[in-house]
C-alpha positions, 0 to 999 in steps of 0.5 A: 413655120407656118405663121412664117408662110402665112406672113411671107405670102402675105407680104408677096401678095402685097407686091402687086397691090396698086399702092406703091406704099403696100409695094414698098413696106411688102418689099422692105420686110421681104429684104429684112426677112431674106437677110436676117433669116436664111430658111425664110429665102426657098418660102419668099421664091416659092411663094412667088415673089421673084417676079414680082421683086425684077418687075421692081427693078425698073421703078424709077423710085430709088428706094423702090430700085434698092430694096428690090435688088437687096432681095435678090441678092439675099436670095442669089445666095441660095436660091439660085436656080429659082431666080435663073429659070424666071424669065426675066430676072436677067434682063431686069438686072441687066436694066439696073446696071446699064443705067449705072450712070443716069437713072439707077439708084448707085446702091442698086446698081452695087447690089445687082452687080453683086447679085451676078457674082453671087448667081455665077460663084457655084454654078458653071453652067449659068456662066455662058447663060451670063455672059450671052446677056451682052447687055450685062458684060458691056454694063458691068465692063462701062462701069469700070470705064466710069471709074471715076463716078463709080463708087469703090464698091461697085466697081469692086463687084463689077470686077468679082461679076466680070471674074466669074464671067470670064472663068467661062472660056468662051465669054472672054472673046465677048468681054475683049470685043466689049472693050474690057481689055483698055477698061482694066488697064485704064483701071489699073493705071489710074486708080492704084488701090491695092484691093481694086488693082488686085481684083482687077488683075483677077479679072485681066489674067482670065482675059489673057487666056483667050485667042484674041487676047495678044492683040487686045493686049497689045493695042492696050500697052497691056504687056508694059502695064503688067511688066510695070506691076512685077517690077519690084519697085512699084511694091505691088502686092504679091496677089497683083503680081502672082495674077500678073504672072498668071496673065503673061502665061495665059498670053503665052499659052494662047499666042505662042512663040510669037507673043512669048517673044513680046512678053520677053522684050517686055519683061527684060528689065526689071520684071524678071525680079518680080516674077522670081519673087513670085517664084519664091514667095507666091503661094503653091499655084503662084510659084508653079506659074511663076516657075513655068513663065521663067522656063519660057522666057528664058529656055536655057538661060533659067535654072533653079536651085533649091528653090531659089530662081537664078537668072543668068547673066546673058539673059538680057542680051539673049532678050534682045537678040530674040526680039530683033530676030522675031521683029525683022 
């Protein structure tokens, strides 16, 4: 182990050597080390090399740009609170990522995305530290956005950051004013894989649990979208459709009568299956909601039997007529 130690700071001690290719080979063996051998990541942030490692973040060698941010997802995994109390690390993250689409390596932009996520996955109290850094959510939110350059993986990690964000209730005001609302929805729509249409539906359903969702929403066409995917002949998974369902009671609960009524036009024809498949076949939390969402929608015309969900044959008429009374 103290060979270990001798080498690590070593190598940390050539990170600020005035030769880029001592910076480089320093930089290298430090993501290897960090990957391949867990108990070397407290030495690497105790030996100093944190700062040193986001000061990299803003090279412009991409190779210089990619190791840098390796690392530091190697060391997110387990020295979280290291990094986050190192003035600057944030902001250096930040730089990577807003720079997605023109100077930063694709590779680290993926890795710092992930290197949030990671940050955020146990740790509550470093959500609204987060989610603070504007900079961060509307890069991470852009990406989406740019769904069409972005490579799978990143967008996926731009997703699971943007999820861990947004389980702080108060970062969801910030990523609606941000524009996340028309980007997922754009994403949704657009891209149709099932892991990326699954993620974000994650992500859509954490929104929707916000004062300020039923308008965002509402401007987006978001309610058809999500009734769209509980309709059972679009064969979306049943994550998409339970996170689809969780998204409509959160909108629910936040909103009221007046958007529970929009959610029942909405969900008129051919949502309601979806949600009773849900209801039946979704995991214990899925068919809770599910259950829940029904009882809202349809009041006294929902019962259900054994756990089968049986939907009245007035349901759709009693749809209308509410609609039009709320409308008028």
């Amino acid at each position: 182990m103290d060979t270990q130690r001798r080498t690590i700071r070593s190598l940390v001690s050539k990170l600020s050597s005035v030769s880029e290719p001592a910076r480089v080979d320093a930089l290298c063996q430090l993501r290897l080390m960090s990957k391949e051998d867990p108990e070397t990541r407290p030495i690497i942030a105790e030996a100093g090399a944190i700062p040193y490692i986001a000061e990299t973040l803003y090279s412009s060698s991409h190779t210089s740009q990619e190791n840098a941010a390796a690392t530091l997802l190697n060391l997110s995994i387990s020295e979280k609170e290291p990094l986050m109390s190192t003035r600057g690390v944030l902001d250096a993250i930040a730089h990577v990522i807003s720079h997605h689409a023109t100077t930063s390596s694709a590779a680290a932009v993926q890795s710092a995305a992930a290197a949030i996520h990671s940050l955020l996955s146990s740790v509550d109290s470093y959500r609204p530290l987060v989610g603070a850094k504007r900079e961060i959510v509307y890069s991470l939110i852009d990406i989406l956005r740019c769904h069409v350059s972005s490579p799978p993986r990143t967008i996926k990690d731009a997703l699971k950051a943007l999820f861990a964000i947004a389980l702080h209730p108060l970062n969801r005001a910030t990523m609606i004013n941000l524009g996340a609302v028309p980007a997922l929805f754009s994403l949704v729509v657009k891209d149709g894989r099932v892991g990326i249409v699954e993620d974000a539906t994650a992500v859509i359903a954490q929104v929707a649990g916000c004062e300020d969702a039923a308008e965002a929403f509402r401007n987006a066409g978001g309610l058809s979208f999500l009734a769209d995917l509980l309709d059972l002949a679009t064969a979306a998974s049943m994550r998409t459709k339970e996170n689809t369902v969780s998204a409509l009671l959160n909108l629910v609960r936040c909103g009221g009568e007046k958007v529970a009524a929009d959610v029942r036009l909405a969900t008129v024809f051919g949502a309601l299956d979806g949600i009773a498949d849900v209801r039946n076949s979704g995991s214990g939390k899925g068919k809770n909601k599910a259950a829940e969402l029904l009882k809202v929608l349809l009041g006294e015309n929902y019962s259900s039997d054994n756990g089968n969900v049986m939907l009245n044959s007035d349901n759709c008429s009693s749809f209308g007529s509410s609609r039009n009374h709320d409308s008028e």
